[in-house]
N, C-alpha and C positions, 0 to 999 in steps of 0.2 A: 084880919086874917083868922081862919076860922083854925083849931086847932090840926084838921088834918090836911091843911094844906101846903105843899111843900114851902121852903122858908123864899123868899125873895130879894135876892140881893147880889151881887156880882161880887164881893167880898167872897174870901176864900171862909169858908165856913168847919168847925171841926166835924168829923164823923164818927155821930152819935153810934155807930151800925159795925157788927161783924159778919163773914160771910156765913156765920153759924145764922144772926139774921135772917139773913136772905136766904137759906136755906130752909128754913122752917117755913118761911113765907111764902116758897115755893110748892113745899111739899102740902103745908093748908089750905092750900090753894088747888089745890091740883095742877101744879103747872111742871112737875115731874111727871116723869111716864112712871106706873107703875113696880116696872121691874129696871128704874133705874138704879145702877150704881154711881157711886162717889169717882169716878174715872177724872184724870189727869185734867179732860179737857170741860169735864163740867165745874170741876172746881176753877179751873183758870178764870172762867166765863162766871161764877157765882164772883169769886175775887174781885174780878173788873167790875161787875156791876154793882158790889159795895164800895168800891174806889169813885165810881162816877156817880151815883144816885143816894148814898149814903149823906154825904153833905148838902145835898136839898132837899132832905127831908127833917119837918121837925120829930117828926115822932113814927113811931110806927107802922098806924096806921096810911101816914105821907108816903112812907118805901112801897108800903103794899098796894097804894094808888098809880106813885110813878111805874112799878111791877106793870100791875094790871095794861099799861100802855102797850107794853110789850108783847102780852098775853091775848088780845083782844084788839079786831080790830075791823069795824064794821063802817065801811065809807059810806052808807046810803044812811046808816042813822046819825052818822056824825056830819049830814051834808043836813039834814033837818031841823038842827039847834038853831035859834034865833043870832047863836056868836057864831055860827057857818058862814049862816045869812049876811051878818055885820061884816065879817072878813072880806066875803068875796066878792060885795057889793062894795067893795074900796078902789076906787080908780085903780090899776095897774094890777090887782089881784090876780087876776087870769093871765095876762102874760105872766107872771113869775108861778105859775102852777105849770103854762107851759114853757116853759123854758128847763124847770125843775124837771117835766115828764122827760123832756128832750136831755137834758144829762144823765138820770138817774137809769133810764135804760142803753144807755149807750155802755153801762159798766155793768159788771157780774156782779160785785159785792162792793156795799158802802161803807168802808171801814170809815176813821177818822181821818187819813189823808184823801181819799175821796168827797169826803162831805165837807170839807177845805176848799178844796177844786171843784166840787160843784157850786159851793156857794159863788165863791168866785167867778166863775163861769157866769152862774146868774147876773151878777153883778156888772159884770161886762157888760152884757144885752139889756140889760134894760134902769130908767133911770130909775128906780126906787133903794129905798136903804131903811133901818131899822123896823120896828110894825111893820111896814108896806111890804118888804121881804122877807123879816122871818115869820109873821104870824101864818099866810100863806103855804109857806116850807112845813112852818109844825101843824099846821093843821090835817094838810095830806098825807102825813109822814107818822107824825104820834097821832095824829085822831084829836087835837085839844089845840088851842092857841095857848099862850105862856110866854115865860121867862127859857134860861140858856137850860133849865133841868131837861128840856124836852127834846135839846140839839143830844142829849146825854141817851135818854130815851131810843133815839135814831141812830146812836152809834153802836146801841147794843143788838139790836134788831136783826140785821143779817149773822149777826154772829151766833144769835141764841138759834136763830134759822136750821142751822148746819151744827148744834152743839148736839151730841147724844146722852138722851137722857132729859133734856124737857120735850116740853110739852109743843104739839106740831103748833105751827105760829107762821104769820103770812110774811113773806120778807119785805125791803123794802119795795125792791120791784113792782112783786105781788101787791103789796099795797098803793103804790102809783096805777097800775093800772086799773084795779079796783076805783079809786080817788075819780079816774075820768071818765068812766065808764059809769057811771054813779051820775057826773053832774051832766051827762049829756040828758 
């Protein structure tokens, strides 16, 4: 494991990270707006994503990678990686993309009990379970195949969506539909 790659392990991990972190990583970044301020709801939204992404990163520069998921999110270059290619070229891939299209827009916002129920849902319909359903999931959704940092990734996404004061970012919606519109 190379040193900026987030850590790998389903163990509860300590966090290395404060939301001062993440805030600085935001603002280096440009992924505040300008003329943001520290408001109630961007802090709530920096908090959580130190709470969720802080512990799968080793270092740093890991927070400001899994960040960037969030920030950035381009389906047509992320369908041209040779690991796009490996994923979707996996038996059962494309059903659990759609099945995934078919949940994800049937709801307004994917918090964490939604992305429960969607997974579930998927589960139901079709028979695949571990890689075969999540790498699919995070691949349309974070832009990356992985471990659970990236179900973490996906939970922050609609929230940063509608947070005032970052930076404009495509929801998940907007990113599903992006995702199929891409591989047709």
């Amino acid at each position: 494991m190379n040193a900026a790659s987030p850590i790998k392990s389903n163990e509860p991990r300590e966090n290395l990270f404060s939301a001062s972190d993440i805030y600085e990583i935001l603002r280096e970044r440009c992924w505040l707006e300008p003329s943001a301020t520290q408001s109630e709801s961007l802090t709530r939204w920096i908090e959580r994503a130190t709470a969720l992404l802080g512990p799968h990163a080793a270092d740093r520069p890991a927070l400001a990678e899994l960040l960037a998921l969030i920030f950035h999110y381009d389906a047509a270059a992320i369908l041209q990686t040779p690991v796009s290619h490996a994923v979707l070229g996996r038996e059962g891939a494309r059903d659990v993309i759609r099945e995934l299209a078919l949940a994800v827009l049937a709801v307004p916002i994917v918090d964490s009990d939604r992305f429960k129920l969607i997974i579930s849902a998927i589960k139901s319909r079709v028979p695949y379970t571990g890689r075969e359903l999540f790498y699919p999931v995070r691949l349309a959704l974070a832009g990356r195949v992985g471990d659970g940092e990236l179900d973490r990734v996906i939970l922050l996404v609609d929230d940063a969506s509608i947070t005032p004061g970052l930076a404009p970012m495509k929801s998940v919606r907007q990113r599903m539909l992006e995702f199929c519109a891409a591989m047709e």
